[in-house]
N, C-alpha and C positions, 0 to 999 in steps of 0.2 A: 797333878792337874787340879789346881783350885779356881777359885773364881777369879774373873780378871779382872784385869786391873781396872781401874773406875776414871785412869782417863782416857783409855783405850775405846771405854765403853761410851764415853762422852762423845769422842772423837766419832769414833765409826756412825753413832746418832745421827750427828750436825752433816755429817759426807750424806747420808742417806736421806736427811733431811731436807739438805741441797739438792740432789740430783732431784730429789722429787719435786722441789720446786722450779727445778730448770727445763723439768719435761711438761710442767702444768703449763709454764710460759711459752715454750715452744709452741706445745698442742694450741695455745691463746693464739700467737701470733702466728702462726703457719695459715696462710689459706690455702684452700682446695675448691676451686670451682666446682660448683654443680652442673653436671651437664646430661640435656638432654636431645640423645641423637635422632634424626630422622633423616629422610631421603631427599636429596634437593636436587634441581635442573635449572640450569642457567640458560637463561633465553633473553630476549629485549622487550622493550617497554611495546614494540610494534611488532610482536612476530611474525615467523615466515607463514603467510598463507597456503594452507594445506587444498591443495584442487584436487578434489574426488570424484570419481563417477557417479550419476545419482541412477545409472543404468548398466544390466549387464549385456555388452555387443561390444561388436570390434570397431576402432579407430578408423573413420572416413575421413577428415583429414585431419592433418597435425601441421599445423600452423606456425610454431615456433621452433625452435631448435633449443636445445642446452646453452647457457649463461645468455641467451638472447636477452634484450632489455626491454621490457615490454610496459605498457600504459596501464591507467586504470580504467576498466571496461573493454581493454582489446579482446582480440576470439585467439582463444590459444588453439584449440581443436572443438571436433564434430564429431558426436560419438553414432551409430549405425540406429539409423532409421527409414520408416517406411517414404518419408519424402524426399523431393529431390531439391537438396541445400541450394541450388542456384533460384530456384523458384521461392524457396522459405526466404530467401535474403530481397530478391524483387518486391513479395511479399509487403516485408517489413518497410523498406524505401516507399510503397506503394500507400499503407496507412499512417506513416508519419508523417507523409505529405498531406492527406485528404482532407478533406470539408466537405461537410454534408451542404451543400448552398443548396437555394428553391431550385435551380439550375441544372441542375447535376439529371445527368443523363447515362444511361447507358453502356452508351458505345467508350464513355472515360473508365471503364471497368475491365481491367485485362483481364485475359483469360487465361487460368493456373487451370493444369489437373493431374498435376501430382505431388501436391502436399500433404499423401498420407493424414494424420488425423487431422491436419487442418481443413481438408476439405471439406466436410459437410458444414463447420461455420462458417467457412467465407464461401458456398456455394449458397447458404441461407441469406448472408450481405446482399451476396449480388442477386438472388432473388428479390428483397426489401430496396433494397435500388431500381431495380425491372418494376417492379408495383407503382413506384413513385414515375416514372418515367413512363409508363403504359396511363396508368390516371392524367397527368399532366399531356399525355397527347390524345387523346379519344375525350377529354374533360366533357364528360356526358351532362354533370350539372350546366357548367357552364353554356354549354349547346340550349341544353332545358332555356335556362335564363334568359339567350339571347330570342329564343324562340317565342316566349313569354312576353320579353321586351318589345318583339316586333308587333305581336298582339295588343298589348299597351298602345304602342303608336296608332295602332288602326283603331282601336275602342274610342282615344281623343278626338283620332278623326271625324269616327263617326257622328259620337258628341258634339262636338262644335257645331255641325251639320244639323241635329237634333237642337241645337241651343237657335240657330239660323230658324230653323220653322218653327219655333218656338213662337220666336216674334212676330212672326207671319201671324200664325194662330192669334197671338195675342190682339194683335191688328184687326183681323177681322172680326175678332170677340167683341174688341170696342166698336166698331162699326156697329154690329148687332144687337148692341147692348142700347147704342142712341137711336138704333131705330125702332127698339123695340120701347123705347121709352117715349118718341113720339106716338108712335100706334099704342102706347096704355092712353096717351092723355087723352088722342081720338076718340078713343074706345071709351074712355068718359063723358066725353061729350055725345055719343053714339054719331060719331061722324065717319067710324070706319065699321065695315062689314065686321060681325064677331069671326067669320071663317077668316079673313086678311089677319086678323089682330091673333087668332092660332098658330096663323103660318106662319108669324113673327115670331112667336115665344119659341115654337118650337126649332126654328133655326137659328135663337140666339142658345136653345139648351145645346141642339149640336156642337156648335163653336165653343160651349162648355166642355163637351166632352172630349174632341180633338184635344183643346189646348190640354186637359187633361189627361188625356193619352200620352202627348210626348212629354211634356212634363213627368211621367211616369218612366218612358223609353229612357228620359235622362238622368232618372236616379236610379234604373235599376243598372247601367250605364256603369254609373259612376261607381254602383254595388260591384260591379262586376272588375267594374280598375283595380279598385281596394281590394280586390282577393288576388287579383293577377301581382300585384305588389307584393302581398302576403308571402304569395308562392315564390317571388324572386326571393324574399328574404329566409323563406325555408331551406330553398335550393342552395343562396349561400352561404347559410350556416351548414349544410350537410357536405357541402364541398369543401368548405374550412375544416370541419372537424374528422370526417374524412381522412384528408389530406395533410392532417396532426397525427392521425393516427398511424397512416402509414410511414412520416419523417420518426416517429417516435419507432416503430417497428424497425427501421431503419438503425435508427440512433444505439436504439438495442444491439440488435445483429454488430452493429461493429463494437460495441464495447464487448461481446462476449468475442469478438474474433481477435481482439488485442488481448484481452486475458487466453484466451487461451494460447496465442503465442506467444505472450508472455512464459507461459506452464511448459509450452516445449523447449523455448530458449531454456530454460531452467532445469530442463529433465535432459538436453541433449549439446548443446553449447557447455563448452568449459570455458568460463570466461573469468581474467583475472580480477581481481577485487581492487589490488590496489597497484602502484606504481613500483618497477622492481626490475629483478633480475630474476628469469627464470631457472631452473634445478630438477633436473630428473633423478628420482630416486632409483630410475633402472632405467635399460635401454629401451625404448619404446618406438615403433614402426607405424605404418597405416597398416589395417587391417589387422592389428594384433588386437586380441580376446583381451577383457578389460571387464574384470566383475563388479559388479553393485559396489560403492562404498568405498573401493579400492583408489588408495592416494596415487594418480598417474605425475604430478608432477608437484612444487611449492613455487612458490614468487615472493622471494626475500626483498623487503622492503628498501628502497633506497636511504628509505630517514628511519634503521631501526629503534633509537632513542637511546636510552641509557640500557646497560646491563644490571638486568634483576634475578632474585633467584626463586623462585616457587617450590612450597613446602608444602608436602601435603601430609599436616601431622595428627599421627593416630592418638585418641583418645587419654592411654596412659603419660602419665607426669603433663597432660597438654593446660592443666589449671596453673601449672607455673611459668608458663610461658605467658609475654604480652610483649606491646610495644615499644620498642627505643633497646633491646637486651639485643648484644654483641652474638654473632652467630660468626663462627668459625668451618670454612668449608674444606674438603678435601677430596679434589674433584681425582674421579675413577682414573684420565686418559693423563694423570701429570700425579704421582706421587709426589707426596706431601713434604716426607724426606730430603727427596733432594728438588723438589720445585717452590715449596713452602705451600701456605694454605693462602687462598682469600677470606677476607674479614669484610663482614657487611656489617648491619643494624634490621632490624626487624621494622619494615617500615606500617603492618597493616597487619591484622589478624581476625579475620572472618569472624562474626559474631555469631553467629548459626552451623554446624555440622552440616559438609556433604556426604551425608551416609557414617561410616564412622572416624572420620578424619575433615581437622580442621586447614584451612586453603590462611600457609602465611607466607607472604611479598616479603623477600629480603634487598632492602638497597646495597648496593656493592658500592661504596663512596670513589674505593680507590679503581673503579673496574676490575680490569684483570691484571693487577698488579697484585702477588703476592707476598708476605710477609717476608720472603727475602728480596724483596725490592725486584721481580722478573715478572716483565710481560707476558703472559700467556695469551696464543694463538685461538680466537675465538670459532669456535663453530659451536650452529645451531642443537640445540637438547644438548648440553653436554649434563651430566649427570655426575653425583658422587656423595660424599654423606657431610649432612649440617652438624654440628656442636652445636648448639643454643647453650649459654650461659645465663641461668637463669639466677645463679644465686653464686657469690662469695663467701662460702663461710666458712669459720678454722677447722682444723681436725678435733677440737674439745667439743665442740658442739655437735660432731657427727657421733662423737664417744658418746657423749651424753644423750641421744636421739634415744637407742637399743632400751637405757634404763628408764627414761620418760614414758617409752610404750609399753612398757613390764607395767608401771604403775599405773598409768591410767585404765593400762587391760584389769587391774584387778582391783580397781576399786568399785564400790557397794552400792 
């Protein structure tokens, strides 16, 4: 056994040689997707509306049946309360109609008395209604005013009457003024007795004083109008503002009686959201027990949109995921094997974490057609695991990955 031969040794080199460059090329040229799995649920762009109890009591009525087809805003059911639903619905027909008009009386105010918590705000309405309606018929200002007003009348009368002797007065003033202006001149001439020429001045001072007097009677008169006026215009600003205060009391009391039928319709009414077809998740009766929270039926949408698929992906590898990468599904109720997978694109990827997991929207292009060319039968949450392909690269590059992090772990 000596050394061998040196073409032997050539030979075997260049084979070895080769093979190793036939595995560097491969390893180059071979891809292997990167794939990062998570959990996905295939639903539509319009999902089925989830109808929950926001109370726990038994069913008083149930208004729909299974696959009925119902509207947006009909009453599907009435879940157990202290009122009586024919009076909460009268109710309602009752304030959608109303107007608070200056008019409004009373006796246009039906009488409920068993709407459970609605009563004390709509017994507080139709009290602020009774207020407004008791003022406008006993109107006490208004009474005052006309009272006041007839007063006014007689004061003018009187006045005019005082204006009438006025002139009297003034007349015999002037009389006594030229008579007493002859007896001064007499009384110059000492042609009249000095007692005559007294009794003159002092009966033209009288005629002073009278006209005086009523002159006085008619401005204290007239003081007396201008306060009677005064007082109409006190009276009707107190009966205006009054009478604001009660429509405002009023105005009040029903907006707090719409909101809070609003809050029952809302706590006690199940009512659909949108247009659809109804679906019971179980068999459900009147008077059956129904807890808080608890989903009593859904209303699948007539226009559910396009089929999407919702990712809700946790934390780890989620920095290599984005928008536009190829996700591959492989739903739970159809193996994959023999049904094939659906192929989407990642249409959306939430910029901010819910808690520890990011919220991504997969468009499904071809629907529910899978990779082997077969319709799949849609129902609602179907569930099963995404592939996100985040990355293409060869097996040389994964090779090389292990030695890259040896080095950089040990450098200085």
């Amino acid at each position: 056994m000596g050394n061998p031969p040196g073409k032997i040794l050539r030979w075997g080199t260049m084979i070895i040689f080769a093979i190793f460059v036939l595995f560097i090329s491969f390893a180059w040229l071979i891809k292997y997707p990167d794939i990062v799995p998570a959990q996905v649920e295939i639903t539509t762009e319009n999902p089925p509306a989830s109808i929950m109890s926001k109370t726990t009591g038994r069913i008083m009525h149930l208004m729909v049946s299974d696959k009925q087809q119902v509207k947006a805003g009909e009453m599907l059911a009435v879940m157990e309360n202290p009122a009586s639903f024919e009076e909460v619905r009268k109710l309602k027909n009752f304030i959608d109609t109303f107007n608070l008009r200056s008019d409004v009386k009373i006796e246009t105010i039906p009488d409920f008395y068993n709407l459970g918590e609605l009563q004390t705000p709509y017994e507080t309405f139709r009290k602020s209604v009774s207020d407004i309606d008791n003022f406008i018929k006993n109107d006490y200002y208004n009474a005052r005013i006309n009272a006041v007003n007839e007063e006014l009348r007689e004061l003018k009368t009187y006045t005019a009457r005082l204006q009438e002797n006025e002139k009297f007065y003034n007349e015999n003033y002037l009389i006594e003024l030229n008579k007493f202006r002859r007896d001064s001149a007499l009384n110059a001439g000492k042609s009249i007795a000095p007692a005559d020429y007294e009794n003159s001045k002092q009966a033209l001072i009288r005629q002073q004083i009278e006209l005086q007097k009523v002159r006085l009677d008619i401005s204290a008169k007239n003081i007396e109008m201008i306060n009677k006026r005064q007082l109409i215009e006190e009276y009707s600003i107190k009966r205006s503002e009054e009478l604001d205060k009660l429509y405002s009391n009023a105005r009040e009391a029903l907006k707090n009686l719409r909101a809070e039928l609003s809050i029952w319709e809302n706590t006690y009414l199940l009512v659909s959201p949108v247009e659809g077809q109804v679906t019971f998740s179980r068999y459900w009766s009147v008077n059956q027990l129904v807890k808080k929270d608890e989903t009593v039926m859904s209303v699948v949408p007539d226009n559910p949109g396009n089929y999407i698929g919702k990712i809700y992906l946790k934390m780890y590898k989620s920095g290599k995921v984005r928008e536009g990468q190829i996700v591959n599904i492989k739903l739970n109720g159809y193996p994959y094997m023999e049904y094939g997978m659906l192929q989407g694109v990642i249409r959306s990827k939430a910029l901010v974490p819910a808690g520890d997991s990011y919220l991504i929207e997969v468009e499904l292009k071809n629907g529910l057609t899978t990779l082997y060319n077969r319709t799949l039968e849609f129902t609602q949450n179907m569930t099963g695991v995404a592939e996100i392909i985040t990355d293409d690269r060869s097996l040389l590059e994964k090779m090389i990955y292990p030695f890259r992090y040896l080095i950089s772990r040990n450098k200085r």
